[in-house]
N, C-alpha and C positions, 0 to 999 in steps of 0.2 A: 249423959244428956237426957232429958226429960222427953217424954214422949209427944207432946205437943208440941216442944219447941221441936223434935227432931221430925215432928208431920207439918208445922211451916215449910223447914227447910227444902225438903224432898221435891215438891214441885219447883224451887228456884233452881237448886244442883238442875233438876230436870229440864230446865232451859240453855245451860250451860254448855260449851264446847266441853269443859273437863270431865263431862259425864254423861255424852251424846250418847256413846255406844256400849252405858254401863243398863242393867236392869233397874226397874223401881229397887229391887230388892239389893242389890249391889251399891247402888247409892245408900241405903239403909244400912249396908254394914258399913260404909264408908264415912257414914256420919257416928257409928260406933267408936271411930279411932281417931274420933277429931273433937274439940270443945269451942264454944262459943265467947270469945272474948271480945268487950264492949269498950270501947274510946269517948273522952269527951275531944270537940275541936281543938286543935292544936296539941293537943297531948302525944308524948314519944310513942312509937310503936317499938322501932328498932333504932339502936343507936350506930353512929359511925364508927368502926373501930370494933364493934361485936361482932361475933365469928355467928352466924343465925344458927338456932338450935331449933326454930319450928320455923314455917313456912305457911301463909295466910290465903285464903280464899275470901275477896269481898262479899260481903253480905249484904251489907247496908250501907249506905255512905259511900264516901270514898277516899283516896289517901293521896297525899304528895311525897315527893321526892326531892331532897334536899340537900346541897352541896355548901359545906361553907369555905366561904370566900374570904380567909382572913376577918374572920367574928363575923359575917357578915353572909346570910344565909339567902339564897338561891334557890327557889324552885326549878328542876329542872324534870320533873314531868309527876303524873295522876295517874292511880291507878281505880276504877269503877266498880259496879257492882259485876261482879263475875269472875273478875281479875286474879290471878295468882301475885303475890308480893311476897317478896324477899327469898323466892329463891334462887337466886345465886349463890349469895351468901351461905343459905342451907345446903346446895349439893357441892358446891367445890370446896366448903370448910373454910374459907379466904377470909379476913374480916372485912364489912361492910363500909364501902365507900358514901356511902350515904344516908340520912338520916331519915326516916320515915313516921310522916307524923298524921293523923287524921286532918282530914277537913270539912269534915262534917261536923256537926254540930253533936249525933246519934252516930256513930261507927261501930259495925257489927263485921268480926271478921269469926270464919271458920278456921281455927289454930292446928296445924298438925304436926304435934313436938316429933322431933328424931326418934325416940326409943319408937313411939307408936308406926312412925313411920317404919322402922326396922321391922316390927312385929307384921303389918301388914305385907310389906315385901312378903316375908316366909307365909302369912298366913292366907293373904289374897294378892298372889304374884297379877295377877290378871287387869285389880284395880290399882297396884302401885304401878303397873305398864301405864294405863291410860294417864293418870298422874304425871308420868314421867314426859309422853306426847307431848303431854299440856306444857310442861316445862319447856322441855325445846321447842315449840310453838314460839310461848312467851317471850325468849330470849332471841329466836328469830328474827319475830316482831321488832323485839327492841335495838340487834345489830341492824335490820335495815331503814331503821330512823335514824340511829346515828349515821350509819352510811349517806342515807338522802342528806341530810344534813352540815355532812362535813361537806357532802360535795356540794351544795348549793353555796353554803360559806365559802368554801376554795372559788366559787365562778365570782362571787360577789368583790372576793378580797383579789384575785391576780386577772380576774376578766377572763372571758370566755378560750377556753381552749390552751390555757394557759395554767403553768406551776411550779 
């Protein structure tokens, strides 16, 4: 990564939850083990059925989430500038139940493939902890949406107090 692109990035990681409690200088090596790959709208990111091998932090733009429906393709949530994407896929190995594509016009994500991911593990255990917060964060986030969710549809669909 070039050094201007990587003196953009530094003040954005710097607003981020994923690197609240890292140093200037520790986001700096953390942009070392990561690259910057660029989306037009609508373009694939990750497909259904891939096992994820890197795991993305939003840059610019933003990304949906997409289920198909028998040919027939479902948004079923967005992820923002800040956001982690697709790691599930990347820590449990499972293939991806869903499709992820930009929607933005300009989509800029921070990529951080497995191998680099491994190397930081042994080489900066510190910043792949905070990484990993962030993940369980993310996944948090996302079981108590579907939670809200299912259960506001269970009150909508059997009526209150009832199932």
């Amino acid at each position: 990564m070039d050094e201007e692109l990587k003196q953009r990035l530094i003040p954005f990681l710097g607003r981020q939850h994923l690197c609240a409690s890292l140093t200037v200088r520790e986001v700096e090596t953390f942009l070392d083990f990561t690259d910057l790959v660029r989306f037009r709208k609508g373009e694939v990111i990750a497909e259904v059925g891939e096992v994820g091998d890197a795991l993305y932090v939003v840059f610019r733009g933003e990304v949906g989430f997409y289920y198909d429906d028998a040919g027939r393709e479902l948004e079923v949530g967005t992820a923002r500038e800040g956001e982690l994407v697709g790691e599930m896929s990347f820590f449990d190995r499972r293939p991806r139940s869903l499709r992820i594509r930009a929607k933005a016009p300009r989509t800029e994500l921070l990529r951080l493939t497995r191998p680099m991911y491994q190397r930081l593990k042994v080489e900066q255990p510190f910043i792949a902890v905070n990484l990993l917060e962030q993940a369980i964060i993310s996944l948090d986030q996302l079981l108590r949406q579907v939670s809200a969710e299912e259960a506001s549809l269970a009150h909508y669909v059997y009526g209150p107090g009832r199932r």
